[in-house]
C-alpha positions as CSV (number, residue, x, y, z in Angstrom):
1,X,0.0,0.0,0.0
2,X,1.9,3.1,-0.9
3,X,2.0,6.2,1.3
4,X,-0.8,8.7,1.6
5,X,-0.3,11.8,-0.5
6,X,-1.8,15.1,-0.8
7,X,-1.6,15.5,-4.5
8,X,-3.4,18.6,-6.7
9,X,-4.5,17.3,-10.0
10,X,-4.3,19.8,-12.7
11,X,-6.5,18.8,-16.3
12,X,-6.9,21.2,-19.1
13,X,-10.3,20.2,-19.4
14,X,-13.0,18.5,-16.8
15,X,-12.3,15.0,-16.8
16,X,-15.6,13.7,-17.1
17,X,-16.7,12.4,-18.8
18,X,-14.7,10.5,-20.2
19,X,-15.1,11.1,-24.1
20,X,-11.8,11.9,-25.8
21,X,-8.1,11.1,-25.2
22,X,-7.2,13.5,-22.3
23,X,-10.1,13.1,-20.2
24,X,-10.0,9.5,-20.8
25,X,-6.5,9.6,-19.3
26,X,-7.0,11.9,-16.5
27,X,-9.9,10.2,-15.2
28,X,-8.5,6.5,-14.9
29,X,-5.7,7.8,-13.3
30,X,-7.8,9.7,-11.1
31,X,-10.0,7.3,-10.0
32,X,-7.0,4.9,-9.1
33,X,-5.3,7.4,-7.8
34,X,-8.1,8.9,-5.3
35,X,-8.3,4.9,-3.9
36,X,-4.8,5.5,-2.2
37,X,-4.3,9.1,-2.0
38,X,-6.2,12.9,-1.1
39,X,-7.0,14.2,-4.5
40,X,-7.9,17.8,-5.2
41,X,-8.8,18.5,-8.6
42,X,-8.2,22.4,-10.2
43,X,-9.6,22.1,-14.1
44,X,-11.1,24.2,-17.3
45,X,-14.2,23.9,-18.3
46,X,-14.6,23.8,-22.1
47,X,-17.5,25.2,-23.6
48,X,-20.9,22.8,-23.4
49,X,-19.1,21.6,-20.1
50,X,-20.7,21.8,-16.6
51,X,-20.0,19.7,-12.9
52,X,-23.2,18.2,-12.3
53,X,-23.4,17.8,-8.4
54,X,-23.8,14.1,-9.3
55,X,-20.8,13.7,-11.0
56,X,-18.5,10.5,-10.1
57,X,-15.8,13.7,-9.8
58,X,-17.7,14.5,-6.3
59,X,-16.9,11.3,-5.1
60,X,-12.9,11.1,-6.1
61,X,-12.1,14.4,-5.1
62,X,-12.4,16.7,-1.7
63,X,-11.8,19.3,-3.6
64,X,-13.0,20.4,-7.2
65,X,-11.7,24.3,-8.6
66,X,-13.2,24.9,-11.8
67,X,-12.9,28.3,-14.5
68,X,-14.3,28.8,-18.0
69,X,-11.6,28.1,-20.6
70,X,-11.0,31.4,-22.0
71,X,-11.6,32.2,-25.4
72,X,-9.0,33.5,-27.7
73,X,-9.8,34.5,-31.4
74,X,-8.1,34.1,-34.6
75,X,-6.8,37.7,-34.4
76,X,-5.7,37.0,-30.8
77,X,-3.6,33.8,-31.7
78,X,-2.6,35.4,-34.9
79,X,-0.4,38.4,-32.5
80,X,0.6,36.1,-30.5
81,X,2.5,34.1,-33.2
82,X,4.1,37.2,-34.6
83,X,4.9,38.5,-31.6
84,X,5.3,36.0,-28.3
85,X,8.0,33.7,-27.7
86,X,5.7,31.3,-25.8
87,X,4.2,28.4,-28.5
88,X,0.0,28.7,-28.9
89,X,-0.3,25.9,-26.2
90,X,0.9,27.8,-24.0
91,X,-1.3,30.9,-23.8
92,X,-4.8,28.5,-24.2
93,X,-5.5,28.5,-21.2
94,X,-4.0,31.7,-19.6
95,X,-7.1,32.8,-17.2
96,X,-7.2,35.5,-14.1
97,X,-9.7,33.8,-12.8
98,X,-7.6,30.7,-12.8
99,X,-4.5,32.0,-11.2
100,X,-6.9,34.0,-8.7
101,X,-8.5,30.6,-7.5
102,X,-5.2,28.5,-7.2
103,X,-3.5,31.7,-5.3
104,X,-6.6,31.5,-2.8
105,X,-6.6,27.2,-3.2
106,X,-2.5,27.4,-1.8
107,X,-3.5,29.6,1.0
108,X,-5.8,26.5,2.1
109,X,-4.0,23.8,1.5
110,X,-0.4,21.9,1.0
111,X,0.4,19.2,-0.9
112,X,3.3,16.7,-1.3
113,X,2.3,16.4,-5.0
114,X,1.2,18.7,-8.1
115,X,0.7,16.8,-11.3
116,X,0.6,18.6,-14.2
117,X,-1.9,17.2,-17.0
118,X,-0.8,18.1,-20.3
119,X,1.3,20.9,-21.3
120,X,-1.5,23.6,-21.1
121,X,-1.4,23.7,-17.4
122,X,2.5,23.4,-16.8
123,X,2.8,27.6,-16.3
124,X,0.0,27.0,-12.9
125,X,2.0,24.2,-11.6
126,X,5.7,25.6,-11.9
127,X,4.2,28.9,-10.7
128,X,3.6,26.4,-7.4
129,X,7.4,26.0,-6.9
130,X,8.3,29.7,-8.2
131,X,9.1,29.2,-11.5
132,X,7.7,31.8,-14.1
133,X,6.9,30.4,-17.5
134,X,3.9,32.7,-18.8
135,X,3.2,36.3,-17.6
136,X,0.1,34.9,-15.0
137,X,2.3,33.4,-13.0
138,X,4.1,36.2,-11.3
139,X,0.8,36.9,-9.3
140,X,1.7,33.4,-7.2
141,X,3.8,32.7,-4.1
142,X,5.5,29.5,-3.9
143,X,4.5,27.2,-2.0
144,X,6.5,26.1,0.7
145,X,7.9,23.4,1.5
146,X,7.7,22.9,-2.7
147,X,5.2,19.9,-3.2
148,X,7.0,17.1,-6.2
149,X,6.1,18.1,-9.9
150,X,5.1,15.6,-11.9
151,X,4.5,16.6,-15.5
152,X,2.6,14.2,-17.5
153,X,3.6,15.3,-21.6
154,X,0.4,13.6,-22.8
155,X,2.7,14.3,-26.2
156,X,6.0,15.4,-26.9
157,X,4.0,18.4,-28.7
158,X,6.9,19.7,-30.6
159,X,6.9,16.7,-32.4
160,X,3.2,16.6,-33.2
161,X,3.7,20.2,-34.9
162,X,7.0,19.2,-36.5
163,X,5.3,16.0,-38.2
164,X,2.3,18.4,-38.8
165,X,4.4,21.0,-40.7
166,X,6.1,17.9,-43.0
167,X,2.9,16.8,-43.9
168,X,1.4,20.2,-44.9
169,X,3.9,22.0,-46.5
170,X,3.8,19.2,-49.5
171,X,0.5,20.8,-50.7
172,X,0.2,24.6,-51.4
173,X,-3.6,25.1,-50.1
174,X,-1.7,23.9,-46.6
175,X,0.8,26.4,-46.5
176,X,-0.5,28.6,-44.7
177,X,-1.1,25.5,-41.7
178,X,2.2,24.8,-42.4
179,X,3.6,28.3,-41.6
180,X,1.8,28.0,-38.1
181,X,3.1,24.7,-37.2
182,X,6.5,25.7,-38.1
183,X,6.5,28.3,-35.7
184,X,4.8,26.2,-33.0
185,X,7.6,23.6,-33.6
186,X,10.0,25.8,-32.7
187,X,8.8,27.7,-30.3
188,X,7.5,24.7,-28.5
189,X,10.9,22.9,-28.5
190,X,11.8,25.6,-25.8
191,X,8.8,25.6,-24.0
192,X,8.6,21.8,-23.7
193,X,12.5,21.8,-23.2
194,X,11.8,24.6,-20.1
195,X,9.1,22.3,-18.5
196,X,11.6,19.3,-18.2
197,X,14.5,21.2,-16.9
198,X,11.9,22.7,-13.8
199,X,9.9,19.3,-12.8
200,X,11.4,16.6,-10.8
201,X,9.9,13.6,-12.4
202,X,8.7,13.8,-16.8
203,X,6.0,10.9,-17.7
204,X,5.7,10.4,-21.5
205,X,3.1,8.0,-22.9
206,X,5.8,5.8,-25.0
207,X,9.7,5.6,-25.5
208,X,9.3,7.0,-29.0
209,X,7.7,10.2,-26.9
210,X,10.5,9.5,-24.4
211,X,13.8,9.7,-27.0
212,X,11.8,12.5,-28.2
213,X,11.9,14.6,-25.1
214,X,15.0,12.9,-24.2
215,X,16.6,14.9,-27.4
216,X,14.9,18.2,-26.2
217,X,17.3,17.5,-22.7
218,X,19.7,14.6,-22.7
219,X,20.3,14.7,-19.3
220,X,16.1,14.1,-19.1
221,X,15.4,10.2,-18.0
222,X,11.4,10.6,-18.6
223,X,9.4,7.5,-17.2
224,X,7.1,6.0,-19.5
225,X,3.5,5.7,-18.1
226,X,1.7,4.1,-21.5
227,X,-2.4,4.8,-22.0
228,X,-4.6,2.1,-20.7
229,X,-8.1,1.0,-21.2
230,X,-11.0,-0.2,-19.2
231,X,-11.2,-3.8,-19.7
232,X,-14.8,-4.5,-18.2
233,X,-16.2,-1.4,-19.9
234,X,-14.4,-2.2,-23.5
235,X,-15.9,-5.9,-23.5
236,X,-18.2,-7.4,-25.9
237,X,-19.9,-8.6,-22.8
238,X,-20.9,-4.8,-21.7
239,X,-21.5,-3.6,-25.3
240,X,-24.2,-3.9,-27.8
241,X,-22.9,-3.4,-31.2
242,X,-24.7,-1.6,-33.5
243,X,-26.0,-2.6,-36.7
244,X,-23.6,-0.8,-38.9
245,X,-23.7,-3.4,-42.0
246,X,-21.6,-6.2,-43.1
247,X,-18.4,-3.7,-44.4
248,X,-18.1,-0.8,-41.4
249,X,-15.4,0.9,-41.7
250,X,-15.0,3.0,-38.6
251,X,-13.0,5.6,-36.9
252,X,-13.3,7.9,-33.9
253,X,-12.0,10.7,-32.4
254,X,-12.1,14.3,-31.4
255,X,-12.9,15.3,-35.0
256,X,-11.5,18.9,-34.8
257,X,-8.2,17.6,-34.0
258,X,-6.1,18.5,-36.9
259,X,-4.6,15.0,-37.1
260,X,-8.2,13.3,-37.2
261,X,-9.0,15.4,-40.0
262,X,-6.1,14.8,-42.1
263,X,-6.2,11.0,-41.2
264,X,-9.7,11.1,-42.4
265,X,-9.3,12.9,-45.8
266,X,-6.2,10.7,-46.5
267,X,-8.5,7.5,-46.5
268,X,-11.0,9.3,-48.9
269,X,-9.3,7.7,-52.2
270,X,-8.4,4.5,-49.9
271,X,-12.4,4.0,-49.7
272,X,-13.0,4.7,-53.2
273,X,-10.8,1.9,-53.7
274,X,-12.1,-0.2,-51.4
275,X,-15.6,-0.2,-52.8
276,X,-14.1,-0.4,-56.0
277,X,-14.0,-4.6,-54.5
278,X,-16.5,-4.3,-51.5
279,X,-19.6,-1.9,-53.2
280,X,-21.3,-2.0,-50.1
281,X,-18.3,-0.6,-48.1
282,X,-19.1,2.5,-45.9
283,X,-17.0,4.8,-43.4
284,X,-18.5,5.7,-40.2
285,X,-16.8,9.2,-38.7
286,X,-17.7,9.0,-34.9
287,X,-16.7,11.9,-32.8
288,X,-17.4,15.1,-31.6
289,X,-17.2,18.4,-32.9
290,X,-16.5,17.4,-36.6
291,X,-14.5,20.4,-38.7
292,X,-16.3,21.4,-41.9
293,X,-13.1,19.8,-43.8
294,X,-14.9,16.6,-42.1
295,X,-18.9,17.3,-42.5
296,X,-18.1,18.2,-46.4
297,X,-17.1,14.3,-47.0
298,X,-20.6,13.4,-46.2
299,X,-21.5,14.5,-49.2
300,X,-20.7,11.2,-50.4
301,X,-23.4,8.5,-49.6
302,X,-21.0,6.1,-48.5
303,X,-19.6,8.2,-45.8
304,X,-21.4,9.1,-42.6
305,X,-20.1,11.6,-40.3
306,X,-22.1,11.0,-37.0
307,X,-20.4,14.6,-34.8
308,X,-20.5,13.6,-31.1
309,X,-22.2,10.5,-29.8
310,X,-23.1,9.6,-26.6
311,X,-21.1,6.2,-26.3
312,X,-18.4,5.4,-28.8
313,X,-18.4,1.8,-28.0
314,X,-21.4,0.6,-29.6
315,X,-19.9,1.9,-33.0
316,X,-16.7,0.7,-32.3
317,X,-18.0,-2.9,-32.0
318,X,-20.1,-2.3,-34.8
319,X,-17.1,-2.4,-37.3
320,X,-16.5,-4.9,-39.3
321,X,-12.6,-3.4,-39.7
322,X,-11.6,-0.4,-37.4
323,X,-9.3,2.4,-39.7
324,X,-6.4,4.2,-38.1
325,X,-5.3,6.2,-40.8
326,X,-3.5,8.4,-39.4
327,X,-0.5,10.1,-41.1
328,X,0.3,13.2,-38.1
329,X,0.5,12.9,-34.7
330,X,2.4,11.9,-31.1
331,X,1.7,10.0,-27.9
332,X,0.1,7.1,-27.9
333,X,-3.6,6.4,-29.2
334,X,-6.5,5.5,-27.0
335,X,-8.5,4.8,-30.0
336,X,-6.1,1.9,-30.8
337,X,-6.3,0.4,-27.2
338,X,-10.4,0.5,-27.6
339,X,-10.4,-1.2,-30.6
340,X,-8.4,-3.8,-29.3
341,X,-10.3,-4.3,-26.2
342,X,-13.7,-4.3,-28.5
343,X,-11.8,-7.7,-30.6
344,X,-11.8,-5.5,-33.9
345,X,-9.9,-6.4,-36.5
346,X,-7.8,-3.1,-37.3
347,X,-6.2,-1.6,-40.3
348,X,-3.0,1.2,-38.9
349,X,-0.2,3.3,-40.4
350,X,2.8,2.4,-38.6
351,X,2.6,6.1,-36.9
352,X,-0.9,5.3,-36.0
353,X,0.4,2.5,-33.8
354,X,3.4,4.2,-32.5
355,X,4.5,3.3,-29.2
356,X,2.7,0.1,-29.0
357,X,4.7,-3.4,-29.5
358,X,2.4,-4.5,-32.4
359,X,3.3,-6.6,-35.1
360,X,1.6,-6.4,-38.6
361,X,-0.7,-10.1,-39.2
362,X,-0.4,-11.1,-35.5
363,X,-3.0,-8.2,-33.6
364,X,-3.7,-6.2,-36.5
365,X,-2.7,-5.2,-39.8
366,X,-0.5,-2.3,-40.8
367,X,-0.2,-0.5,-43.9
368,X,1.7,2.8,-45.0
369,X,0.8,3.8,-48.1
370,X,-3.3,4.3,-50.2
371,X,-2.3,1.0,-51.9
372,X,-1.1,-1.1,-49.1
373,X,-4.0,0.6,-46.4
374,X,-6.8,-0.5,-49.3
375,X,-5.3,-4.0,-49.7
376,X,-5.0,-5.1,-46.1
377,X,-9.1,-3.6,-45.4
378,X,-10.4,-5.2,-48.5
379,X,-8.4,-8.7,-47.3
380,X,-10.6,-8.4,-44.0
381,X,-13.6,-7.3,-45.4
382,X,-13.5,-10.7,-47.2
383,X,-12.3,-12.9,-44.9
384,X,-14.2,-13.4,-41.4
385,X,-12.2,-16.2,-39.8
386,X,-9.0,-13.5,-40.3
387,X,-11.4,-10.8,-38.2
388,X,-12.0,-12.7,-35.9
389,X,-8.4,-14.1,-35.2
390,X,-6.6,-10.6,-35.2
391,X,-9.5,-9.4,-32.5
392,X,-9.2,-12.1,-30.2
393,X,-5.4,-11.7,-30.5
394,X,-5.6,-7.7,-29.9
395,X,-8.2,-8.5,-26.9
396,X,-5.0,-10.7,-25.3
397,X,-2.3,-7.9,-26.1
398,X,-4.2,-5.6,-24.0
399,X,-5.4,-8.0,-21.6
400,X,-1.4,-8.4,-21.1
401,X,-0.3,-4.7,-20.9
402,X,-3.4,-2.0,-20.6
403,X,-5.0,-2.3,-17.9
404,X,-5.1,0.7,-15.4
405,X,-4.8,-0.9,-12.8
406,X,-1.4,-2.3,-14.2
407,X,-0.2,1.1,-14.7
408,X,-1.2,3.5,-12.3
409,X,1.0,1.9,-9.5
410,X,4.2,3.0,-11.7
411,X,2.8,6.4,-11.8
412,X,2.5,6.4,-7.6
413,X,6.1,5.3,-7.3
414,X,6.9,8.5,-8.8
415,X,5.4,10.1,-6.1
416,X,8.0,9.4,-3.2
């Protein structure tokens, strides 16, 4: 039984529920962590967001601070590329209101532990042990004796923006998404460098994010602290597929997320291929607030585009072959881990799998290029016994190394 901690729990966005990557992260390890530990919770909410009084947060934390995420415009973020040094991430989630309530939270309380969620909220946990990264944080006192930082990168972000600017500068109508991820690459190699040098423990979501950071700081020795999944809620057992058709294609995510979106696009001409061999082929896009790059591809019948559902699950086990075409990105993919869980048969760039110990015809298929990626879905679509066998071996790969309650203990021993 490890020691009792008083730990402060900082999230870029509420934690539940739990419907995309981050919150999915922040609330297994928060409800693990409250089992052992005192847990006080300081978090953003995003717009449509509210903390119901019966939300399970109640119950894991004694204490819940909460602001409205601020809202920056284009024009806002546009001056602050031309003229800040700090990357876009950075300033998100720069709030008053914010610093007021964790000035007045510190005057309460004292903790052994701060743990800093994602890279949006490293500037109100440094400010904890008097380290300045944004201009906010001059209006806090350090507290004393200085609780342990522990900053979770939920992706070595100057990465994300690096592979995002290689992939966009190839076509001119990108270039101008290109210029801005250029400039966040850079700019973000020093911020994300600056976090690591003030923390006293890093946690990166897979060695490929770890050498990654690791290159940023080579003195850094970041601990890797993979994503998990539920294994009783991502069961066939606790999920009632819907009827989706005998071809589903499926994939999910936060469909704003600039990676989603180009992942999605990419496999445009990869279905047309597809149902070229399997007419009655069609792509399910499942996930919340869908770009209008995203809702224009409904346009074709064979294409729905669902925006935000109430339980991804039942889509999820729905699919005949689950897609993870994703060509731009970091970290390690939660998406993957539920499809595994669910016994799909999957279809993955290499990137779309990185950081997990997969290998191509044993728990999935993987495929790098329209040709390849079209091949290896139109092989599944036609052959059930294959499904079947790459799902029950991706349910035992999980099984093996997911589970939450695997991996949160290696996150407490950080805490000593």
């Amino acid at each position: 039984m490890p020691a009792v901690k008083h730990l402060l729990f900082l999230t870029p966005q509420l934690p539940y529920p739990p419907q995309q990557g981050t919150a999915i992260r922040n609330f297994n390890l928060l409800t693990r962590l409250a089992r052992h530990h005192v847990v006080d919770l300081l978090t953003f909410l995003q717009p449509g967001d509210s903390l119901t009084p019966n939300s399970p947060l109640h119950t894991l934390c004694r204490t819940i601070v909460t602001a409205p995420a601020p809202r920056r415009t284009l024009i806002d973020r546009l001056r602050a590329m031309l003229t800040s040094p700090l990357p876009d991430m950075a300033l998100r989630l720069e709030s008053p209101e914010m610093w007021q309530s964790l000035r007045k939270l510190m005057q309460q309380r004292t903790y052994d532990v701060v743990q800093i969620e994602g890279i949006e909220m490293a500037s109100y946990g440094l400010a904890m042990a008097g380290v300045r990264l944004t201009p906010g944080a001059r209006t806090i006192e350090p507290q004393r004796p200085q609780p342990r930082l522990i900053f979770d990168d939920h992706n070595a972000e100057y990465v994300l923006q690096q592979r995002a600017f290689q992939t966009d500068i190839r076509k001119p109508s990108r270039w101008a998404a290109a210029f801005y991820s250029l400039c966040q690459w850079q700019k973000l190699r020093r911020y994300e460098r600056a976090i690591c040098r003030h923390v006293d423990a890093v946690v990166a979501v897979s060695a490929a994010d770890a050498a990654a950071l690791q290159r940023l700081l080579p003195e850094l020795h970041p601990v890797v602290i993979p994503n998990g999944v539920d294994l009783i809620s991502y069961s066939l057992s606790q999920v009632c597929p819907l009827d989706l058709g005998p071809a589903a294609l499926v994939f999910t995510g936060k469909m704003d997320f600039r990676p989603n979106v180009d992942a999605v696009q990419w496999f445009m001409p990869i279905l047309v291929r597809v149902r070229e061999v399997v007419p009655e082929a069609r792509f399910f896009v499942v996930g919340r607030q869908p770009h209008s790059r995203v809702t224009r591809l409904a346009a074709d019948p064979a294409v729905i585009v669902t925006g935000q559902v109430t339980d991804t699950r039942p889509y999820i086990a729905g699919a005949a072959v689950y897609v993870v075409p994703l060509r731009v990105g970091g970290g390690t993919r939660l998406k993957v881990l539920e499809a595994m869980a669910l016994e799909r048969a999957i279809v993955s760039t290499r990137l779309g799998v990185e950081g997990f110990d997969v290998t191509d015809g044993c728990e999935l298929r993987l495929a790098d290029t329209p040709e390849a990626f079209a091949q290896a879905v139109i092989e599944l679509l036609q052959n059930p016994e294959l499904r079947t066998r790459l799902g029950t071996a991706a349910r035992a790969f999980v099984e093996a190394r997911y589970s939450w309650d695997h991996i949160v203990p290696n996150m407490e021993r950080l805490y000593a």
